[in-house]
Backbone as CSV, one residue per row, in Angstrom:
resi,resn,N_x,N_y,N_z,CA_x,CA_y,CA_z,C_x,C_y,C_z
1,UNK,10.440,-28.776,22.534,10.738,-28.871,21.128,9.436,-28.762,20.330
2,UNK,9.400,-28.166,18.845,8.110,-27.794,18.455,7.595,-29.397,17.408
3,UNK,6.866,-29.456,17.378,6.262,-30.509,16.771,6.212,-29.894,15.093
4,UNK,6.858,-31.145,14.415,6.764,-31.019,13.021,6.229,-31.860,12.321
5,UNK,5.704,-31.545,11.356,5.062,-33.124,10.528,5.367,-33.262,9.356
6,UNK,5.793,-35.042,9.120,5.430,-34.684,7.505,4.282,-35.388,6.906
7,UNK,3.603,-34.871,6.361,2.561,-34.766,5.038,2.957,-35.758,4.360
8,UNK,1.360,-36.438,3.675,1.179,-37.464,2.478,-0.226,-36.270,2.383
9,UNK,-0.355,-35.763,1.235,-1.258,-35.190,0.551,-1.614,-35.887,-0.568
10,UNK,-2.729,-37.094,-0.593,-3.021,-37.486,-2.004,-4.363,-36.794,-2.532
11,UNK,-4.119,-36.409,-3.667,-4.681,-35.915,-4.457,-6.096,-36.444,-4.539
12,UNK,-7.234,-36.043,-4.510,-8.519,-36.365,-4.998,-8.690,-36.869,-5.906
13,UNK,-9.094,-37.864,-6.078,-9.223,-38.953,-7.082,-8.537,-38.917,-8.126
14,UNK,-7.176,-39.440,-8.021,-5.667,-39.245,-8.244,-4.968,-39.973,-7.492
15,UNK,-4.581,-40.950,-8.282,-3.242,-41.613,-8.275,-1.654,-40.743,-7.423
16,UNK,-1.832,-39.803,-7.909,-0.800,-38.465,-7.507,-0.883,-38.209,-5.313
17,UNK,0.335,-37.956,-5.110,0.675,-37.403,-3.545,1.716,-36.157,-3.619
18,UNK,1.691,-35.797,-3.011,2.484,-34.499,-2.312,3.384,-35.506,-1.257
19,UNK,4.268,-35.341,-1.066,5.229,-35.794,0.644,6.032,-34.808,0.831
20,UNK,5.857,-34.113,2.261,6.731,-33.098,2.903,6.683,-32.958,4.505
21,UNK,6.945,-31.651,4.917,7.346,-31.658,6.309,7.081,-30.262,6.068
22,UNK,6.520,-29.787,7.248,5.594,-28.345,7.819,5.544,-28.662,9.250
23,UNK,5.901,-27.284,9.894,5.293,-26.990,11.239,3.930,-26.559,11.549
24,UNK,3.115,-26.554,10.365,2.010,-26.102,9.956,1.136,-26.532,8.713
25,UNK,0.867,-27.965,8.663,0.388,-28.774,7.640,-0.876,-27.819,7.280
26,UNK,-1.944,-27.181,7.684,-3.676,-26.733,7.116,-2.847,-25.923,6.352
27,UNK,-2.023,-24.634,7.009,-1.193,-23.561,6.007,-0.451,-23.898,5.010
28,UNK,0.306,-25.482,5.071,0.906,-25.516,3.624,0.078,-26.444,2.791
29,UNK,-1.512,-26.894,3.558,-1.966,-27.836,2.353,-2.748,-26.542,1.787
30,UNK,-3.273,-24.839,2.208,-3.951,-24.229,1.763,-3.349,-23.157,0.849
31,UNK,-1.505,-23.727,0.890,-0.961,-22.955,-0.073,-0.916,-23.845,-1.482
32,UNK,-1.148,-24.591,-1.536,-1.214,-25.740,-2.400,-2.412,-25.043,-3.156
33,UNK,-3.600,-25.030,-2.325,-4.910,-24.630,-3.110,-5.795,-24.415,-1.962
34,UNK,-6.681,-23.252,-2.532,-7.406,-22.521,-1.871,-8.575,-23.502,-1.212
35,UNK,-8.831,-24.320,-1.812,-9.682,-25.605,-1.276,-9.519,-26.906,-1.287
36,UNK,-7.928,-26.810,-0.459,-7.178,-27.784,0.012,-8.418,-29.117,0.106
37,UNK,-9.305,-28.912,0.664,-10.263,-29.850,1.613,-11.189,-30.588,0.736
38,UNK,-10.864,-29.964,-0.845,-11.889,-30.818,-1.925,-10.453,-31.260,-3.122
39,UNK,-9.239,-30.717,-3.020,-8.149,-30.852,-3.878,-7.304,-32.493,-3.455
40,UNK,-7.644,-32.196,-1.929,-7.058,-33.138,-1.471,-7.563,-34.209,-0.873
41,UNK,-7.450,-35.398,-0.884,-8.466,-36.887,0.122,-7.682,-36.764,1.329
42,UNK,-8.291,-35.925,2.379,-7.965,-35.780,3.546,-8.609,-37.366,4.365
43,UNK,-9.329,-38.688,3.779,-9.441,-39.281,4.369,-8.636,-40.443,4.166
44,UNK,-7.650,-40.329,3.479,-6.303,-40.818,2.396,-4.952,-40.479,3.260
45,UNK,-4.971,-39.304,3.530,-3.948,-37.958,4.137,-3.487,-38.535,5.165
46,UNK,-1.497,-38.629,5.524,-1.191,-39.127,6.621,-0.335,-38.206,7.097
47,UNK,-0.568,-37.738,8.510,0.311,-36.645,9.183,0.823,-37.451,10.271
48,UNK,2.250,-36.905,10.319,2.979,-37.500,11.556,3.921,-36.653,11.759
49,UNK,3.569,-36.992,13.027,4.140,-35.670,14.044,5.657,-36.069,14.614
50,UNK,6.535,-35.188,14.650,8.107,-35.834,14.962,8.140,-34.622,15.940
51,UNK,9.544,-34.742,16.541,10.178,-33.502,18.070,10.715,-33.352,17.028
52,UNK,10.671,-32.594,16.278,11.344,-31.087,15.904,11.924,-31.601,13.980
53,UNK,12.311,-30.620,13.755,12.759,-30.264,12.560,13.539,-31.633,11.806
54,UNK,14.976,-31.873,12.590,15.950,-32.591,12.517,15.140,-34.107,12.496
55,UNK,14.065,-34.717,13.488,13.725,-35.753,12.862,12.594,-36.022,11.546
56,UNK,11.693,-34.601,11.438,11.146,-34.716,10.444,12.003,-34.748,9.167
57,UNK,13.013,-34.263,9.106,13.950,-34.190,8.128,14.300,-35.700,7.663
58,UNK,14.602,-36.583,8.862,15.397,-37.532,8.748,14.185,-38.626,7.961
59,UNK,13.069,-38.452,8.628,11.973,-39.169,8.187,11.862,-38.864,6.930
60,UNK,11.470,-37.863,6.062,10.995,-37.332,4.807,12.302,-38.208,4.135
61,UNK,13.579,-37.807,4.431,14.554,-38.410,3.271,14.448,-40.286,3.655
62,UNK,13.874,-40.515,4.753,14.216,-42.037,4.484,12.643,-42.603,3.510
63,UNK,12.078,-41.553,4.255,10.766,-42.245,2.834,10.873,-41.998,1.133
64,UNK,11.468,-41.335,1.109,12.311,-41.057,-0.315,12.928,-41.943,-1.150
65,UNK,13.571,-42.258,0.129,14.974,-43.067,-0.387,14.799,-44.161,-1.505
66,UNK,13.854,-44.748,-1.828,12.954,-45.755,-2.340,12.112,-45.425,-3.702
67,UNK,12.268,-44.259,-3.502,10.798,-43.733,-4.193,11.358,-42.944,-5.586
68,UNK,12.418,-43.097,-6.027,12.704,-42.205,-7.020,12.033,-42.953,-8.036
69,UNK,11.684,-44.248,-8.615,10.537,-44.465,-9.905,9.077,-44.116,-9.555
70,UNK,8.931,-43.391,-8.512,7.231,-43.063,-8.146,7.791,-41.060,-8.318
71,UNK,8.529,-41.053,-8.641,8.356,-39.237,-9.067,7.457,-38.516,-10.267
72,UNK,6.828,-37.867,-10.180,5.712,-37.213,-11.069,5.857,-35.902,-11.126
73,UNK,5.469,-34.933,-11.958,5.138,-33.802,-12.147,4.261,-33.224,-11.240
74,UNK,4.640,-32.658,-10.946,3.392,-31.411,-9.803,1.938,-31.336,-11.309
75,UNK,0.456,-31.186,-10.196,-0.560,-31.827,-10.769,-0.854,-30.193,-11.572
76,UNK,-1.622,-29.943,-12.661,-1.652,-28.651,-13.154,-3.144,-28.009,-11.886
77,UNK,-3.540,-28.671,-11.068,-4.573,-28.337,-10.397,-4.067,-27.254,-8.991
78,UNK,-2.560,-27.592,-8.622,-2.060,-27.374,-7.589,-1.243,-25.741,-7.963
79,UNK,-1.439,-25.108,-6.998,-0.796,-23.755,-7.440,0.842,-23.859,-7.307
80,UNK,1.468,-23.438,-8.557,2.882,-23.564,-8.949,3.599,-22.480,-7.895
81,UNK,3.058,-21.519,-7.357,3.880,-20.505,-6.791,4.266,-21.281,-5.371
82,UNK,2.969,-22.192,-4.723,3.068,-23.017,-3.449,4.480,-23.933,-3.224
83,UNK,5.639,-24.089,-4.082,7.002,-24.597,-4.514,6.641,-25.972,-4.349
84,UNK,7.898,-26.701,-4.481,7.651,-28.393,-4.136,7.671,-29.100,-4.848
85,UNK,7.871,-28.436,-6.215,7.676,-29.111,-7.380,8.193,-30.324,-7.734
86,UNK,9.245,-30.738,-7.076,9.640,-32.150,-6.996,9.896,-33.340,-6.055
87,UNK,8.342,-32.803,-5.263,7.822,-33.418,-3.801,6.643,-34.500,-4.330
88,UNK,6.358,-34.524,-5.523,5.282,-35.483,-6.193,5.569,-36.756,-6.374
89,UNK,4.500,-37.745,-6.126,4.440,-39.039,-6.452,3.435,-39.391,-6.823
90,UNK,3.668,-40.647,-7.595,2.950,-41.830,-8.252,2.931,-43.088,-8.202
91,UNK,1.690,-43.296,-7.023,1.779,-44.828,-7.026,2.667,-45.175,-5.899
92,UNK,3.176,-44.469,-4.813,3.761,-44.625,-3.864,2.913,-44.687,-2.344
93,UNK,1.592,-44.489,-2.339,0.766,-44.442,-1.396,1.168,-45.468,-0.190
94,UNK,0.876,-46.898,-0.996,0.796,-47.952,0.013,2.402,-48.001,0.784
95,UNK,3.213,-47.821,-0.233,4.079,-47.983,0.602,4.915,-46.852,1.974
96,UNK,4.538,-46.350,1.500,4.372,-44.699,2.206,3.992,-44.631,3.743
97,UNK,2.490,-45.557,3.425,1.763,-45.748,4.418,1.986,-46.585,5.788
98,UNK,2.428,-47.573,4.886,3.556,-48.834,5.886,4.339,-48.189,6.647
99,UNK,5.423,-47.652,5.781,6.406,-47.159,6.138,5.785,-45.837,7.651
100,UNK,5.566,-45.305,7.322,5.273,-43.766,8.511,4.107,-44.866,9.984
101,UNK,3.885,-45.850,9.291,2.941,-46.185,10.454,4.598,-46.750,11.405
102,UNK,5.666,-47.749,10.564,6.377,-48.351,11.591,7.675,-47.329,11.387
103,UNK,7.282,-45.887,11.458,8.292,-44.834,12.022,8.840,-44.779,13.450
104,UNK,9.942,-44.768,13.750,10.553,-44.664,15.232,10.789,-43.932,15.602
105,UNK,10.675,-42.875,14.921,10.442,-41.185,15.339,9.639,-40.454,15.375
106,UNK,8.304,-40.930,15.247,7.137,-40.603,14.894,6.261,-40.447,16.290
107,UNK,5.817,-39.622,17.044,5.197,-39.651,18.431,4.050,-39.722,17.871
108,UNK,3.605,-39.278,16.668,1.751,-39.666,16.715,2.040,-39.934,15.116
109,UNK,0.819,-40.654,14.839,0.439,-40.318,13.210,-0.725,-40.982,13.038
110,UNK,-1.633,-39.243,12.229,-2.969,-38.815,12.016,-3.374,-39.730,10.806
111,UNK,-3.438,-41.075,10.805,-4.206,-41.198,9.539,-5.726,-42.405,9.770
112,UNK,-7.015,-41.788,8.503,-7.156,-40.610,8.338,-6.634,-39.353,9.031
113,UNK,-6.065,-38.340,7.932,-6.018,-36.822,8.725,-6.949,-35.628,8.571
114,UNK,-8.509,-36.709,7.929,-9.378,-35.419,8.453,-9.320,-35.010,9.487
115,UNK,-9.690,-35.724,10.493,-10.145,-34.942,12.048,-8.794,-34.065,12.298
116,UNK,-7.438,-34.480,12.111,-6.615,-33.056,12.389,-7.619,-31.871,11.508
117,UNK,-7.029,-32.028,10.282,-7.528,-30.766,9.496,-9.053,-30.333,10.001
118,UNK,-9.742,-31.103,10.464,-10.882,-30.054,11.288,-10.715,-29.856,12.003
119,UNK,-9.860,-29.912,13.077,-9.483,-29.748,14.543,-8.846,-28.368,14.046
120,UNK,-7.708,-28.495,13.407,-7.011,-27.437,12.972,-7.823,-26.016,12.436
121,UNK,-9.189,-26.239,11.778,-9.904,-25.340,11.236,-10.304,-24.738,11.805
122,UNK,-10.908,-25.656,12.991,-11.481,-25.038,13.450,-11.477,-24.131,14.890
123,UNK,-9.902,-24.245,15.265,-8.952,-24.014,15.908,-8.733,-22.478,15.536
124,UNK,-8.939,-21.921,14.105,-8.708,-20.766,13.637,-9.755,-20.000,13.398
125,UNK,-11.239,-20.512,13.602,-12.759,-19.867,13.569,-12.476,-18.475,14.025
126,UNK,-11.865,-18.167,15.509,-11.720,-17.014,15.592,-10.983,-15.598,14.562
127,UNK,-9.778,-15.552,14.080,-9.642,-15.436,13.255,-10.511,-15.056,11.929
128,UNK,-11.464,-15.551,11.576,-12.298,-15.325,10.761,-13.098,-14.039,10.081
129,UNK,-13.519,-13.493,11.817,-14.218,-12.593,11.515,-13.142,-11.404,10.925
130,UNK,-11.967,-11.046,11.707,-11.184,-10.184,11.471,-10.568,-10.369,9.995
131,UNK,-10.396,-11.402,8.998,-9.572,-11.675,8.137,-10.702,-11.011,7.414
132,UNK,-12.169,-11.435,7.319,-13.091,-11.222,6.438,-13.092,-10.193,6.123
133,UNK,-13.213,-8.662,7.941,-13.754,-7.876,7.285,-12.151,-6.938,6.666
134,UNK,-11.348,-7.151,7.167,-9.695,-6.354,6.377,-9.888,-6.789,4.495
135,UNK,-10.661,-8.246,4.539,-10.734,-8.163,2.945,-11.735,-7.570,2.303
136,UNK,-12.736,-7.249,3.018,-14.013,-6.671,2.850,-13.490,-5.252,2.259
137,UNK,-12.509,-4.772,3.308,-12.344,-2.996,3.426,-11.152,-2.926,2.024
138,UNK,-10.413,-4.070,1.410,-9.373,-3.900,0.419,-10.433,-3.762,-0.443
139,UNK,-11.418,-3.785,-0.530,-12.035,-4.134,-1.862,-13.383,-2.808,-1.601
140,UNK,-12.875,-1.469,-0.397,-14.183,-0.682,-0.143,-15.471,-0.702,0.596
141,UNK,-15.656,-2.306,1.168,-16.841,-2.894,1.377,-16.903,-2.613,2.755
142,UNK,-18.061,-2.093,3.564,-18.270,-2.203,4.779,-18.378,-3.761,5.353
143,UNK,-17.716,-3.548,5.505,-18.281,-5.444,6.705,-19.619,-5.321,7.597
144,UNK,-19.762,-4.415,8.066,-21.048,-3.996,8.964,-22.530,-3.943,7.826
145,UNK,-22.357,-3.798,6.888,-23.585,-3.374,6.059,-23.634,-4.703,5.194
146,UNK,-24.984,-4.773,4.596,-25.109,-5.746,3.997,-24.313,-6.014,2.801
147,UNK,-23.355,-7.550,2.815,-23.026,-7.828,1.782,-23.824,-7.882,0.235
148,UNK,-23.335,-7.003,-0.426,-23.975,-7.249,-1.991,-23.702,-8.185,-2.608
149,UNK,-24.662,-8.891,-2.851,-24.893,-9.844,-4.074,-23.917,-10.509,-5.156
150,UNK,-23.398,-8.998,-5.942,-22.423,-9.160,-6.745,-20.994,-8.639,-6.436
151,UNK,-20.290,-9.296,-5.330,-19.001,-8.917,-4.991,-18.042,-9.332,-6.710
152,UNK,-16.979,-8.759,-6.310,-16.142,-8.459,-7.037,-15.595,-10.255,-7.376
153,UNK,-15.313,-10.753,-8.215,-15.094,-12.198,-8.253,-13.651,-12.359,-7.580
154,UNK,-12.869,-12.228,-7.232,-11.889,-12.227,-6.587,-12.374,-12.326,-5.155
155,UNK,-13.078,-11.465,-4.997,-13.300,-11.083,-3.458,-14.354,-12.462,-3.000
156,UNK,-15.034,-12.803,-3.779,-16.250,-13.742,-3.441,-15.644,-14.946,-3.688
157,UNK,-14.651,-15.197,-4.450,-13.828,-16.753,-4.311,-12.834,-16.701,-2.939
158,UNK,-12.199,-15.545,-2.374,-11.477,-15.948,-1.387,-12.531,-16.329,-0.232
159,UNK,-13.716,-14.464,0.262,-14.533,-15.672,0.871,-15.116,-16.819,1.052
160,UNK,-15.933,-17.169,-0.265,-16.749,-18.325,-0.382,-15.422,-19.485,0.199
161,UNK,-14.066,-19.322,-0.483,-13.353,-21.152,-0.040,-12.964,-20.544,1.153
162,UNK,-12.680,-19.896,1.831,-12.311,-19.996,3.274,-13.559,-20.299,4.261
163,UNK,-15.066,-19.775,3.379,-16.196,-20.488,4.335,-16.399,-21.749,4.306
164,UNK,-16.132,-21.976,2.610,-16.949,-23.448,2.528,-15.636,-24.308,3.177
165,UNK,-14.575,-24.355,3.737,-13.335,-24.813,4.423,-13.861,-25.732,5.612
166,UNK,-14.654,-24.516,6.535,-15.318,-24.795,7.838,-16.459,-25.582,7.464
167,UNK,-17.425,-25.446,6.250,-18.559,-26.220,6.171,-18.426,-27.908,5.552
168,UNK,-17.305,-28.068,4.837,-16.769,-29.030,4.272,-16.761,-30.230,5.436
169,UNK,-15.977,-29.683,6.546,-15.641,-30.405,7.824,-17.673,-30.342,8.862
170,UNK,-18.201,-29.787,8.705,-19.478,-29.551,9.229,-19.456,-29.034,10.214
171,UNK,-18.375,-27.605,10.372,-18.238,-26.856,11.637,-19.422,-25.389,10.949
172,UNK,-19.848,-25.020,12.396,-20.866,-24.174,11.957,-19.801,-22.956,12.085
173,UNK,-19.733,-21.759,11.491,-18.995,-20.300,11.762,-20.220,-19.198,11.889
174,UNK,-21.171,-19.445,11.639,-22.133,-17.976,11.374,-21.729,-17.255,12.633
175,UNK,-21.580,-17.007,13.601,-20.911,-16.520,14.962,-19.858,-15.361,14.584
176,UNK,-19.216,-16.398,13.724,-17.758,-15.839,13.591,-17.773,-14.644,12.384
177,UNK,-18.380,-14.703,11.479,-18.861,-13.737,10.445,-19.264,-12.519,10.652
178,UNK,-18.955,-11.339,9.871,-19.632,-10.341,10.075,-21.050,-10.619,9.544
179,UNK,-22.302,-9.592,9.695,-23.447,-10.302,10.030,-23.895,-10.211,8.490
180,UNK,-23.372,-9.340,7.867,-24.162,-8.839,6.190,-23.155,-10.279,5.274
181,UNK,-21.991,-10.531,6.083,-21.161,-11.754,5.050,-21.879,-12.789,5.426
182,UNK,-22.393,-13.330,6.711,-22.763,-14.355,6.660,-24.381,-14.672,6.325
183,UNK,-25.245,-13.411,6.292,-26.465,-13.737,4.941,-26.381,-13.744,3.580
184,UNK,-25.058,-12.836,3.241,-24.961,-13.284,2.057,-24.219,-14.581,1.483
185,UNK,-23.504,-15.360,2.651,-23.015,-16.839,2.341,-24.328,-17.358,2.500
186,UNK,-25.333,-17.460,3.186,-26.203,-18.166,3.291,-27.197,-18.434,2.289
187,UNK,-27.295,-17.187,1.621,-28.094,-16.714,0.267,-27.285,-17.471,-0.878
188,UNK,-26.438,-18.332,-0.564,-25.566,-18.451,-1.926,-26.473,-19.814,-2.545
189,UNK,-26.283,-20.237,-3.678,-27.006,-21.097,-4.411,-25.977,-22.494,-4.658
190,UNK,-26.504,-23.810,-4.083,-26.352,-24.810,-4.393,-25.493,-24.951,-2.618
191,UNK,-25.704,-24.284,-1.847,-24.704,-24.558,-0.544,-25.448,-26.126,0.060
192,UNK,-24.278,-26.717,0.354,-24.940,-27.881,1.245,-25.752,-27.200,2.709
193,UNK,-26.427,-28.404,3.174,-27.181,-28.037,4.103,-26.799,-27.785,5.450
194,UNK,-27.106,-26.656,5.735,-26.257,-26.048,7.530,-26.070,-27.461,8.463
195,UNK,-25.215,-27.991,8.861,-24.746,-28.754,9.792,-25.941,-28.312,11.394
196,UNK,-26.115,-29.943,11.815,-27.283,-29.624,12.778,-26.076,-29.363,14.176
């Protein structure tokens, strides 16, 4: 049976949570926002893992059940197309928290859920190089030749948050990069300092 989870996404210094269920929590906290990993207090963040669909289901509606004066508006920070819009809370944390720790359907639960979400990241390093250079080539750019300076702003926000993703967590990728993207991430101004 496939392992499902549901999600407590609280918001970065915010009162505000997300609660849901994904077979793939990094993919639906990075549909939320492109830099899930600074949008969200992943050291706040509680993932729990259920056998399959049917008990994550059962879990999400019993944590609910309670919670209809903690409903809020989706945050204007969070991308509206990511749906869910009436998956928000306020002020429901603690109890949330209780609750999913003494779950009976629950085979694990990640909280903190940084170390998933870096486990998970970095689980997808490979990946990397190939995503970079297919976005490189939508936009004309050799991946093999040196990245220019002044990429297209579109093009330099998807790279830059899918790098700074891996550096956030202090996983190194230069490996994984084509070689002209990853001097020109390195060249970038104000980057924290390379992980030893």
């Amino acid at each position: 049976m496939a392992t499902v989870y549901v999600y407590i996404l609280p918001v970065h210094g915010e009162d505000w949570l997300k609660l849901g269920m994904s077979n793939d929590p990094l993919r639906r906290a990075r549909e939320f926002s492109s830099r899930y990993y600074e949008a969200f207090d992943l050291d706040r963040a509680v993932l729990v893992e259920t056998d399959g669909r049917a008990d994550a289901a059962a879990l999400e509606r019993e944590l609910r059940r309670n919670l209809r004066v903690h409903r809020a508006p989706m945050p204007l920070t969070i991308r509206s197309e990511a749906g869910g819009h009436t998956e928000w809370l306020r002020g429901a944390y603690p109890a949330l928290l209780d609750a999913c720790r003494d779950s009976p359907t629950a085979t694990a639960v990640h909280h903190p859920a940084r170390a998933w979400f870096a486990r998970a990241q970095w689980e997808q390093r490979a990946l990397l190089d190939g995503w970079a250079r297919g976005l490189m080539r939508e936009y004309l750019l050799d991946p093999d030749e040196s990245t220019p300076a002044d990429l297209p702003a579109p093009l330099r926000a998807q790279l830059q948050d899918a790098v700074d993703a891996y550096h956030a967590f202090g996983l190194r990728i230069d490996d994984q990069l084509p070689a002209g993207l990853a001097a020109w991430y390195a060249g970038l101004p104000g980057l924290p300092a390379e992980p030893e």
